[in-house]
Each structure stands twice: as structure tokens, then as C-alpha cells.
N, C-alpha and C positions, 0 to 999 in steps of 0.2 A: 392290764388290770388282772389280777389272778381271779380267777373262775371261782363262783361259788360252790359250795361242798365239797371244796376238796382239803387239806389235812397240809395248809398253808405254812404252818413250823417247819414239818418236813421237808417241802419244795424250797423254802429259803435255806435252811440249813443245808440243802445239798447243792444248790447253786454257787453259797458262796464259800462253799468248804473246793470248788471249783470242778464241779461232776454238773456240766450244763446240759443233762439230757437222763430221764429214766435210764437208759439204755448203759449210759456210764456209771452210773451207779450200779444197776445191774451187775455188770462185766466186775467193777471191783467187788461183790460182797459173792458176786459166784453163783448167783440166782437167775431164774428168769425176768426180765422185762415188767411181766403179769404182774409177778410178784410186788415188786416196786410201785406201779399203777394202783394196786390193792393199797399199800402203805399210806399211798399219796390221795387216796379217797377220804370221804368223811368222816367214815366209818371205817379207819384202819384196825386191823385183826394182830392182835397179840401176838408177836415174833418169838419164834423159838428162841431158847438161851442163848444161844452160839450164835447168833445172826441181832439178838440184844448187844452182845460184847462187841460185833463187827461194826454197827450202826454208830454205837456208840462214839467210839474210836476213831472212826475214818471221818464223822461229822463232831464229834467236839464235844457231843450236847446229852443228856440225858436222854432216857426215852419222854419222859414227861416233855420235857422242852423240844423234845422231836414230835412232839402232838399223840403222844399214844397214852392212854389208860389200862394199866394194868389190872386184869380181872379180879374178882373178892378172891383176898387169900393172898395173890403173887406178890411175890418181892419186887419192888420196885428196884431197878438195875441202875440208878442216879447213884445209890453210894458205891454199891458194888463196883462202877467203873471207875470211881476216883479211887477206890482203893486198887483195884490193877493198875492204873495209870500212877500211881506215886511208886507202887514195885516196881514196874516197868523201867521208870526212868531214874531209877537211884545210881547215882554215882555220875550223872549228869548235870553240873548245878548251874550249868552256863547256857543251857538248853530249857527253857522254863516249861511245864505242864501247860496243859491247853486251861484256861479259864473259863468257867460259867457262865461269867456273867455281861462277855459283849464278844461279838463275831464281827471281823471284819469282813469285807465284799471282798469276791473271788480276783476283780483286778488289782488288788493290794500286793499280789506277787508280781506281777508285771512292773509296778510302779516303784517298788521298794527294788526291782533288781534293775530299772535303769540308770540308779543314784548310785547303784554299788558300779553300774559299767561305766562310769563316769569319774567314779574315783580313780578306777583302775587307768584310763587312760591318763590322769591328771597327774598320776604318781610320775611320770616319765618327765617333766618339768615343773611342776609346782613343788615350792621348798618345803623336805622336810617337818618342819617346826611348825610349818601354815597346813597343812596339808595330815598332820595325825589328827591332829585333835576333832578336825568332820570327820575321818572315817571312822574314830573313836565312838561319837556320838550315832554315828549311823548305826553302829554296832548295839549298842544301845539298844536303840530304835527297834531293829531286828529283832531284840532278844522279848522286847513289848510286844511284838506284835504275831510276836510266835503263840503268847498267851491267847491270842484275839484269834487264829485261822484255827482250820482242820483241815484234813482229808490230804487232798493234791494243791491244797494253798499255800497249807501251812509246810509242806515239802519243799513247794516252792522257793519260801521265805527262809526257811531253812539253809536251801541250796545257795543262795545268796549271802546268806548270815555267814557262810562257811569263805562264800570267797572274800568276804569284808575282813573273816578275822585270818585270813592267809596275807590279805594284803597292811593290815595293820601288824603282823608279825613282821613281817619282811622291812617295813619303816623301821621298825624299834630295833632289829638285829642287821642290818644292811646298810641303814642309814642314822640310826640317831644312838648304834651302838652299845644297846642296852640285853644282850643276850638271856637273861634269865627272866623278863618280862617276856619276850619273843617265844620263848619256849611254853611259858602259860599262856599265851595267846593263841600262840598255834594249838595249844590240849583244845580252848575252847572250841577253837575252830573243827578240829578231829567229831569232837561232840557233835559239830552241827551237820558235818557229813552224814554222821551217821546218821542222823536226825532226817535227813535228807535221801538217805540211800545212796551216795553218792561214791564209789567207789576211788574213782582216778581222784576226784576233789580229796578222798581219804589220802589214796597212795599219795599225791603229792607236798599234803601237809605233814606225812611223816617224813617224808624226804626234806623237807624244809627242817625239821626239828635235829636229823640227824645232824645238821649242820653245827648245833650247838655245842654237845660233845665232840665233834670232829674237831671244830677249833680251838680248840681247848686239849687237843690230843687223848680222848678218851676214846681212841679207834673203839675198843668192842663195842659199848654204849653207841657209836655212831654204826656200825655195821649192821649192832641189833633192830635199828630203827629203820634200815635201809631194807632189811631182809622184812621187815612189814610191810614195807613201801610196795616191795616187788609184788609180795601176798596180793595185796588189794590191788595192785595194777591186772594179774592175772584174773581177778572176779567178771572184769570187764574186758572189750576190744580194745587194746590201748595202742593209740599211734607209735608208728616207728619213732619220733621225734620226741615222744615223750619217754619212751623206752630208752633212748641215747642219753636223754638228761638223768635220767638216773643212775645211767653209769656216771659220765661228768661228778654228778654228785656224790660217788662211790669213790670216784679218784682225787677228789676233791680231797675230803680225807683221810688217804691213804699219801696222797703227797704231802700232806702237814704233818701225818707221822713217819716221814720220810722214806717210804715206801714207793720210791717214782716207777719201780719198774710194775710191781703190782696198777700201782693208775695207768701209766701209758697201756699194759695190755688192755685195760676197763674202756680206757679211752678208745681204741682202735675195735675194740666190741662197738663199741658206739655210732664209730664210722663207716663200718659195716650193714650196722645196723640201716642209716639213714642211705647206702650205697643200693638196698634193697627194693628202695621203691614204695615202701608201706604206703598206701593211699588213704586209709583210714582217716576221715577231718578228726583236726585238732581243736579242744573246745576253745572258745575265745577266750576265757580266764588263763589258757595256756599263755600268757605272752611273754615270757622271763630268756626265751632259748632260743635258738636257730644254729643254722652251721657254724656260721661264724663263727658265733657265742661257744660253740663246742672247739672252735681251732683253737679261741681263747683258752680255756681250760687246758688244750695239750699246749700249749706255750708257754703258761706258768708252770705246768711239772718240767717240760724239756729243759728250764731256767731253773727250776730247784735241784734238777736232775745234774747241772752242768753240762748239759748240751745246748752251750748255747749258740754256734750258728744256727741248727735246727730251730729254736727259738725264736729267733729273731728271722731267719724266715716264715716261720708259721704264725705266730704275730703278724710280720709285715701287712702278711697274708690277711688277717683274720678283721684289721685295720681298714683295710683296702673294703674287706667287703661287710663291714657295719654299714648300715643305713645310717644315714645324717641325724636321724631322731633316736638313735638307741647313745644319748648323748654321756651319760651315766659308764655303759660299758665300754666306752670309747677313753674316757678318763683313763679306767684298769687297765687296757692295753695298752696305752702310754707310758703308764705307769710302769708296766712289765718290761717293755724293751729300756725303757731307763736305764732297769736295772741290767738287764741283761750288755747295756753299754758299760755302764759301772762294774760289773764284774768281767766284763773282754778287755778293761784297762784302757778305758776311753772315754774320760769324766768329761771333754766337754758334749760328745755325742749325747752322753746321758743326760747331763743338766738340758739340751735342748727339747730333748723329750717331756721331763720331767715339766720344765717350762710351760709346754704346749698342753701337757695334764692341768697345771695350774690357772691354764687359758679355760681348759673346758669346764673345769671346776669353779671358775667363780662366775659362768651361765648358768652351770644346774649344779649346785652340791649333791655330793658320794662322798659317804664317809669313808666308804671301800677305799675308793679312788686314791683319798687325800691320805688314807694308812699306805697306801703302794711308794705314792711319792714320799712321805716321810722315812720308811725305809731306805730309799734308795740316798736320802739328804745325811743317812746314817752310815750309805757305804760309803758315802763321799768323805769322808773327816780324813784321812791322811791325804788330800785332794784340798782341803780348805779355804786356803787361801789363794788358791787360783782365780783370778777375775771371773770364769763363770762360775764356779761355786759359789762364789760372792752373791753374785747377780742372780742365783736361784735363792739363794736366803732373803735376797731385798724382795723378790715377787714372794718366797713362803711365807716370809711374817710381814708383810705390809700389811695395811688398817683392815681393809677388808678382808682380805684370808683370816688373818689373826680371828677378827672379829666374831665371822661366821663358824671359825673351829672352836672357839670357845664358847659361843653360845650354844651349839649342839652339842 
């Protein structure tokens, strides 16, 4: 039960903005202890300007609604902060202003980011199509209850808002194929980093964005994005592994603008990189990358490159050591050495590959996956009538394939 005379607005406003101790409060507004203790009696003493604007800010709430009475004459600091707070956040419209008029409890950030680590795992076999539209609504969710925290809550919620809209970009551009939704999703996301302070969460959603002009062959427009990426990766400690995917990412589109020798060097930066040792932990929304994952990316340039033994040993390679659950990227390396049989002049090697893609795609649909094998179903046409080319057209458009590539 809270204690009598003491300045009970304030104590709940700083508990559930998530500062569970004088002492935390303290340390953020850059005062003493005493000071706070004073605030939080019954009789709190009128805050200088500058520590008005901090309060206000970090806990959500006017001073009135923070329990203080401003002396005959002072300005009351209730509009003053809604007017900084709407400069503040202009040009964020995905990011809502804190709201007046209800405050959520400090474990609303815990709660709100075990749904979002739940999506994240779920995206790895739950279907596309079933699977946007809750984290769509999550997102939603997030952006409501951004209005509702302050302080270190609402950061919280934030940081979370941000990986919901990374991971709802990544469906709509990766999977359900809709790249100029994916790129405004990923902006909102950007916002919510910021929102967040979240650095690597920054660098990684611009990195995700470059992807959009890359495949589209707009190198500058993807490099410019990538050279942000790097920016905010250097603000913070960034793992070896997350440094390597961003070359990957670099070389990514620099081999769709047919640049392979520029990506294999990026590539082997990479390799290097991860050869180092960096021990720095990786955050757990990092899940998208691993060695493998990066042999992959040199085996699709060494196949665009026309190197393809090299190819199809480092595929082989990259195949061998996917774990059984990374079912999605296991599709695209199928996919790859396909082709890389179809261009060595060995359509039935490739159709068995292709085949074994078709296997794993209709377990977990990839839209990546099922664009790999349609290319390679494209190198096959002076190959056509060969019994397996046949026999790969009867498993690519049978009911099911058909069904699921035309509903997505």
C-alpha cells in the first residue's frame, strides 16, 4: 500500500514509465537521489525549467499530472511539453506521441516483446499468408501502446515495435513478394529504432531496405543505403557476424548488377571477418544469417559469376551445413545448384535438385525459393521434352504448387 504524504502521481508515473527505484530516476534526469525523495514527498518543491522538460519527457505526464503545483505566476509546463513533443517527433508518423490520458504498467514491455519473439520464431514454418496478418496486427498493437508508456517502457515497446516491423517487412518482400510495401514498412520500422535508440536494430533495417533497389538494379540507391547501414552499425559494438552479413548484403547487390568480382571481394571480407573470432553476443532478433547462410551468398555470385565448379562445391558445402530448421534457405540452395547443373549442361542433375526444392517448398513456402526453381525451369526449354523436365513440370504445376503460388 503506498505510504501516506507522499506525492503518489509521481511514484506511479515513474514506476510504470519502468525507473522501479528513486535512485533510477535519479541516475536518468542526472540529479541526486535527495532530490527525487523531495519530488516524491507531499509537499514537492517546484523543479527548475530544465528538469520540468526532463520529467516531463521521460515519464509521459505533465507536471500537474506528476502531482506538482506550480507557484502564483509560473507557467504551467502541461502545454509547453506537448508542444516540444509534437516538434520533436515531426516526420515520424508511424511512431505515435505519448498520450495524456492512460499509462500503461512497466511490464507491458516484457509482455508486448514475448509476442513479438514468438512471431519471430513462428516465421521459420508458419505459412506466409496465416502468419502476416498477426504480426501486422501486433504492429498495430505496438504502435497503441506506444501512446500509453514513457521513460524506459515506452523504449522498450518501441524496440520491439521495431523488430515486428523488420519482421513484417521481410514477409512482404521475401515471401509474399510485394517490395514497395516492404520498403514502407521497413521506414516505419527505422522510426521505431529510433524511437528506441536502437542502433544495430537501425543498421539492420536499412540494410534490409537496400535490398529493394538492389533488386531492382538501382546499385547507387542500394549502396546509399548500405553505407547508412554501416554508419549506425559503427554507433554501437557490432558482432563479427552481423558485420559479415552486411557485406553478404553488399554483394548481394552488386551480383544483380553484375558486378561478381566487386561481391566475391565483399564476400571474402566477410569471411575474414567471421575467421577473426569476434565474440561479441549476437542479439536474438539477429536470426536471418550464419556461416552457411554466407557460403550461400558466395555460391549464388560464383553461379552468376560462371564459376561454376567453385559453385557447386561451395553450395554443396553450404547445404551440408544448414541445420534441418533453416527449411526456407535450404529451398534457395537447391535452387542454386539446379541451376548451376542446368548451366554445366546436365538438365537431369538439375531437374533432381530442382525436384528436392519443390520437396521442401511445399513443407514451408519461399517465394525466394520457388523464383530460384522457376528460373532454372526457364533454362531448361531447349532440354523440354526430356522425361525429366517433364516430370519437373508435373511436380511445378500440380494442384498444390499451382495453388499456393497463385494464392501468394
Amino acid at each position: 500500500m503506498p505510504q501516506s504524504g507522499t506525492n503518489i502521481r509521481l511514484r506511479s508515473a515513474r514506476v510504470a514509465a519502468g525507473y522501479h527505484s528513486q535512485q533510477a530516476l535519479a541516475e536518468a534526469l542526472g540529479v541526486g537521489v535527495r532530490q527525487v525523495r523531495r519530488w516524491e514527498s507531499s509537499t514537492p518543491p517546484w523543479p527548475h525549467p530544465d528538469l520540468q522538460s526532463a520529467l516531463t519527457q521521460l515519464l509521459g505526464q505533465s507536471m500537474e499530472e506528476l502531482g506538482f503545483t506550480p507557484p502564483p505566476g509560473r507557467e504551467s509546463s502541461g502545454d509547453r511539453r506537448r508542444s516540444a513533443g509534437d516538434n520533436n517527433r515531426r516526420g515520424l508518423p508511424a511512431v505515435p506521441a505519448r498520450s495524456a490520458s492512460a499509462i500503461q504498467p512497466a511490464s507491458v514491455g516484457d509482455d508486448f516483446a514475448a509476442v513479438t519473439r514468438a512471431h519471430r520464431s513462428l516465421y521459420w514454418s508458419v505459412a506466409p499468408t496465416a502468419l502476416y496478418p498477426t504480426v501486422l496486427g501486433h504492429a498495430e498493437l505496438g504502435c497503441v501502446l506506444l501512446t500509453e508508456t514513457a521513460g524506459r517502457t515506452r523504449q522498450a515497446v518501441a524496440s520491439s515495435l521495431s523488430e515486428t516491423w523488420l519482421l513484417a517487412g521481410r514477409l512482404q518482400f521475401f515471401d509474399l513478394r510485394v517490395p514497395g510495401e516492404a520498403d514502407e514498412t521497413w521506414l516505419r520500422g527505422l522510426q521505431a529504432a529510433r524511437e528506441a535508440e536502437n542502433h544495430l536494430l537501425g543498421a539492420a533495417t536499412l540494410a534490409h531496405m537496400a535490398f529493394v533497389p538492389g533488386w531492382e538494379g538501382r546499385l547507387d540507391e542500394a549502396v546509399q543505403r548500405i553505407v547508412a547501414a554501416r554508419t549506425y552499425a559503427r554507433r554501437d559494438d557490432s558482432p563479427a557476424l552481423f558485420l559479415a552479413w552486411l557485406d553478404a548484403v553488399e554483394a548481394e547487390c552488386e551480383t544483380r548488377a553484375g558486378n561478381t568480382r566487386t561481391a566475391l571481394h565483399l564476400i571474402n571480407h566477410g569471411e575474414s571477418l567471421l575467421a577473426a573470432c569476434n565474440e561479441l553476443p549476437v542479439p536474438d532478433w539477429f536470426d536471418w544469417f550464419s556461416a552457411p547462410r554466407l557460403a550461400a551468398f558466395k555460391g549464388n555470385t560464383q553461379l552468376r559469376a560462371g564459376h561454376l565448379p567453385q559453385a557447386r562445391t561451395t553450395l554443396s558445402a553450404a547445404l551440408d551445413q544448414l541445420p534441418d530448421t533453416e527449411e526456407k534457405q535450404r529451398s534457395v540452395v537447391l535452387g542454386d545448384l539446379a541451376a548451376v547443373e542446368a548451366a554445366s549442361g546436365a538438365p537431369e542433375a538439375a531437374c533432381q535438385y530442382a525436384i528436392k526444392a519443390l520437396d521442401q517448398l511445399k513443407r514451408t513456402w519461399y517465394a525466394t525459393g520457388m523464383d530460384r526453381v522457376r528460373e532454372v525451369r526457364q533454362s531448361l526449354v531447349p532440354h523440354q521434352t526430356l522425361p525429366c523436365v517433364r516430370e519437373l513440370d508435373e511436380r511445378l504445376y500440380d494442384w498444390s504448387t499451382t495453388v499456393s503460388a497463385l494464392a501468394r
